[in-house]
N, C-alpha and C positions, 0 to 999 in steps of 0.2 A: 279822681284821676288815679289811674293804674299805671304807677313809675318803674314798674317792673315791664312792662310792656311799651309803654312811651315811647316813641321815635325821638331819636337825639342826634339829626341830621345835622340840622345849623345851631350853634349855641351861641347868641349875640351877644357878648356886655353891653350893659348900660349904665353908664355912670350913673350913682346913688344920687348924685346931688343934684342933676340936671333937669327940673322938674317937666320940663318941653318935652323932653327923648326920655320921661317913663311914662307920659301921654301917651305919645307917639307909638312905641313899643307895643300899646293895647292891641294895635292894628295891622301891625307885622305877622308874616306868614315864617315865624320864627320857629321851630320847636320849642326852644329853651331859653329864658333870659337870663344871664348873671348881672345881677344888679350889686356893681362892684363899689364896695366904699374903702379898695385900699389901692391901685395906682392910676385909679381915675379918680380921686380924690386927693387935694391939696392937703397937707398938712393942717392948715389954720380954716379948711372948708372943710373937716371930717364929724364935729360935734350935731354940725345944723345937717349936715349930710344924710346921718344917720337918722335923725329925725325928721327929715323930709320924706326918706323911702319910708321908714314906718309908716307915713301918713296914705300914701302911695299904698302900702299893698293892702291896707284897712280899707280905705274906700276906693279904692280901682278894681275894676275887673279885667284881668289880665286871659281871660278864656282858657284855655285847653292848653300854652306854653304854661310848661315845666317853669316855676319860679325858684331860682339859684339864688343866694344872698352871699356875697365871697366877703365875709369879714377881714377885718386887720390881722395880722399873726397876734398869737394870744402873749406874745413875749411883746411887743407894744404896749403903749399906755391906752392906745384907742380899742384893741380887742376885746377885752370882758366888757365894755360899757355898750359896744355894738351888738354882743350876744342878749344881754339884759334887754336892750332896749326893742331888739327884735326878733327874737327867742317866740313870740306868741302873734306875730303881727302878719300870720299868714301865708310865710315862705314854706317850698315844699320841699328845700333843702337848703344845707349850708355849705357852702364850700370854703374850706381851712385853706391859706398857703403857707409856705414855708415850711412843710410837713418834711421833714426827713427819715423817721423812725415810728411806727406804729402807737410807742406810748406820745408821740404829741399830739394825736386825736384824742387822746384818752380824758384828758383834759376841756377839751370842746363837750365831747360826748355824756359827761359828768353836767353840764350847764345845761344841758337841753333835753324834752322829752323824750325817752327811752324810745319811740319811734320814729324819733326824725332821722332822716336818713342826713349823711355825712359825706360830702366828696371831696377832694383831696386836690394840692397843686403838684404836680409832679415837676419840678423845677430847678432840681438840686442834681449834682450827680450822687450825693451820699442817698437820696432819695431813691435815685433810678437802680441804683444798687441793693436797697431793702426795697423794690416797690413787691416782690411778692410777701413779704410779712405785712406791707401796709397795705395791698390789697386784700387778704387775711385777713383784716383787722372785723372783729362783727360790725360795728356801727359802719363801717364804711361801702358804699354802694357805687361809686365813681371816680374815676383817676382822670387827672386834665393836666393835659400835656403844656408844657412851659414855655416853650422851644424858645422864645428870647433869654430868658433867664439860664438856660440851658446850654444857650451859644455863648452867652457873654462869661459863663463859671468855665466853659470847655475851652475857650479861646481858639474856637474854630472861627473857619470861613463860612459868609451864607452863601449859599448853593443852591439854583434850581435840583437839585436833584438829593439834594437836604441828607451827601451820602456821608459828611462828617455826624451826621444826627443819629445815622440810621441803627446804631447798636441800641441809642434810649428809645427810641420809636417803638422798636421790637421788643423790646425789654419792657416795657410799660403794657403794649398791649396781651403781651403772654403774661403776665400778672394778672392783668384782667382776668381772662379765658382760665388759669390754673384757679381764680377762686369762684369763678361761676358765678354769673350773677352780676359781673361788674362790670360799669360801661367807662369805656374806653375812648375818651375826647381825644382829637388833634389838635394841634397847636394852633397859634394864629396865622395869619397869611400877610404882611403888612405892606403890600403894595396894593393898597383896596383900589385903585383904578386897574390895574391889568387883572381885567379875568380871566386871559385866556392863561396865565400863571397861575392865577386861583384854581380854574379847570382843572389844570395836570396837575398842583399840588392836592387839590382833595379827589383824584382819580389815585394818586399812589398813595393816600393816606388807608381810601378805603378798600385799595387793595392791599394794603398790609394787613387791615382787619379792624382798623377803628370804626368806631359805629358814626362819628359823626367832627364836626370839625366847631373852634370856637372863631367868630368873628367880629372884626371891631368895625364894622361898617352895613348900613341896612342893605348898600348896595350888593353883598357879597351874599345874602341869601339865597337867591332864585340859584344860583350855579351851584351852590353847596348842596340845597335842600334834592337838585336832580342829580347830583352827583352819587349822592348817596342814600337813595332808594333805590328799589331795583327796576329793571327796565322791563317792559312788558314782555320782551323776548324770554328776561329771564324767570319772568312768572310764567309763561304759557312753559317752558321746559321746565321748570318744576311740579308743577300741576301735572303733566305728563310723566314725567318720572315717579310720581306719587300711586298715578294712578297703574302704571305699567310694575312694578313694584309690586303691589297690592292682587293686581290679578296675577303674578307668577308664584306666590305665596299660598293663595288659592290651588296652585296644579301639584304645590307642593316643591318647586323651586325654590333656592335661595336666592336667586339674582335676575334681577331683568335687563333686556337692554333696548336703549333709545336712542337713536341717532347713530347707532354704530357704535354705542361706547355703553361697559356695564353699568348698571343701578344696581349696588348693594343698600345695604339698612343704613351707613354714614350716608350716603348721599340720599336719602331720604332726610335724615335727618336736617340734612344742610336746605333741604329743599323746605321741609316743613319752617324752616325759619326764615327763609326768605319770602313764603303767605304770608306769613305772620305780619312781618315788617311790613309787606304791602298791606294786611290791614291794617294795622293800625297806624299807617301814614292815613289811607282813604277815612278812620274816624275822625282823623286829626282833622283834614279837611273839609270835613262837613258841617263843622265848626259853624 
């Protein structure tokens, strides 16, 4: 699997310890799973927790979704015992929280092979404040958006329109985008029955620029995963600007235009990544 190219539409957690729903998960038209052993996990269910997922990613086949393993924070007594115990057990990435400062990956990063990729909870505001030095960081490939932990440090209101949020939104995902390369999750949605809430909140996620959104419910996939792929209209006008583009560079032009509107080399560029995205949703699903 190619995690640089990966679709990370829908990101589900699934509790580490619930052997039924990491069955189940197999099956799911999910992008990515975090198989979380720190607040879907009990205190006094975090030992056998941990060593149920390892059993889990050893002999299951999870397909083509992205396997996340979201450990305990390493200042816990459960985080180094959870890196130990599933450090080789198959995940295709870790995700740290309580990260606030670049050197507390450093420490994950140090326990585990020099190419495992490392993502990050963005969940603090000292966080949201260094997130471009801990998107920076080399081991790090991922930043996940907190927004409960985020509401309850900021002692905002929740808001359909998430405009008390909206400085760490932005903040996180221009982090991303400044170190290239890094994907940019949205927060959770936790009214998993209204999707027409879901709808509008992962239409302004991924219009701010997030690549994809985390969810705590199987039912929240199908609207996330259309959400945030592109739409054929927007691949048929990309494809077109590629190509109208290409032949004005041929006559010796630097600009083309489509629809009434120019194509310079950026919006090729934007175009070329929205193919992109569409292929590698369609290998996802061929699954």
């Amino acid at each position: 699997m190619d995690l640089t190219t990966h679709p990370y539409r829908s990101v589900l957690y699934i509790p580490g310890s619930k052997e039924r729903a990491l069955e189940k998960a197999m099956t799911l038209p999910t992008d990515a799973i975090i198989f979380d052993l720190e607040d879907a996990v009990a205190p006094d269910a975090k030992a056998e927790a941990r060593e149920t997922l390892a059993k889990a990613l050893k002999e299951n086949d999870f397909g083509k979704r992205a396997k996340i393993v979201r450990i305990n924070a390493l200042t816990t007594e459960w985080g180094n015992e959870d890196v130990r115990v599933l450090k080789d057990a198959g995940a295709d990435i870790f995700l740290l929280p309580k990260v606030n400062t670049p050197t507390d990956v450093d420490a994950l990063a140090d326990m585990l092979a020099p190419d495992m990729p490392i993502w990050v909870m963005m969940e603090t505001p000292v966080s949201v404040f260094n997130a471009r030095e801990i998107a920076a960081h080399h081991r790090v490939t991922g930043l996940v958006t907190g927004t409960n932990d985020l509401t309850k440090d900021l002692g905002c209101r929740t808001r359909a329109d998430r405009l008390p949020l909206m400085t760490a939104l932005q903040m996180i995902v221009m982090a991303a985008r400044a170190a290239r390369g890094v994907v940019a999750i949205d927060g959770v949605y936790n009214r998993f029955r209204d999707g027409d809430g879901l709808k509008a909140e992962c239409e302004q996620g991924r219009d701010l620029g997030f690549d994809g959104k985390t969810l705590i419910h199987p039912a929240q996939i199908e609207v996330t995963n259309t959400a945030f792929a592109p739409t054929q209209s927007e691949i048929d006008l990309a494809e077109r600007q590629i190509a109208a583009y290409e032949e004005s560079m041929k006559s010796g032009q630097g600009v083309a235009v489509v629809d009434g509107q120019i194509v310079e080399n950026l919006h090729v560029v934007a175009a070329q990544r929205i193919l992109a995205k569409a292929r590698a949703i369609s290998e996802l699903a061929a699954e």
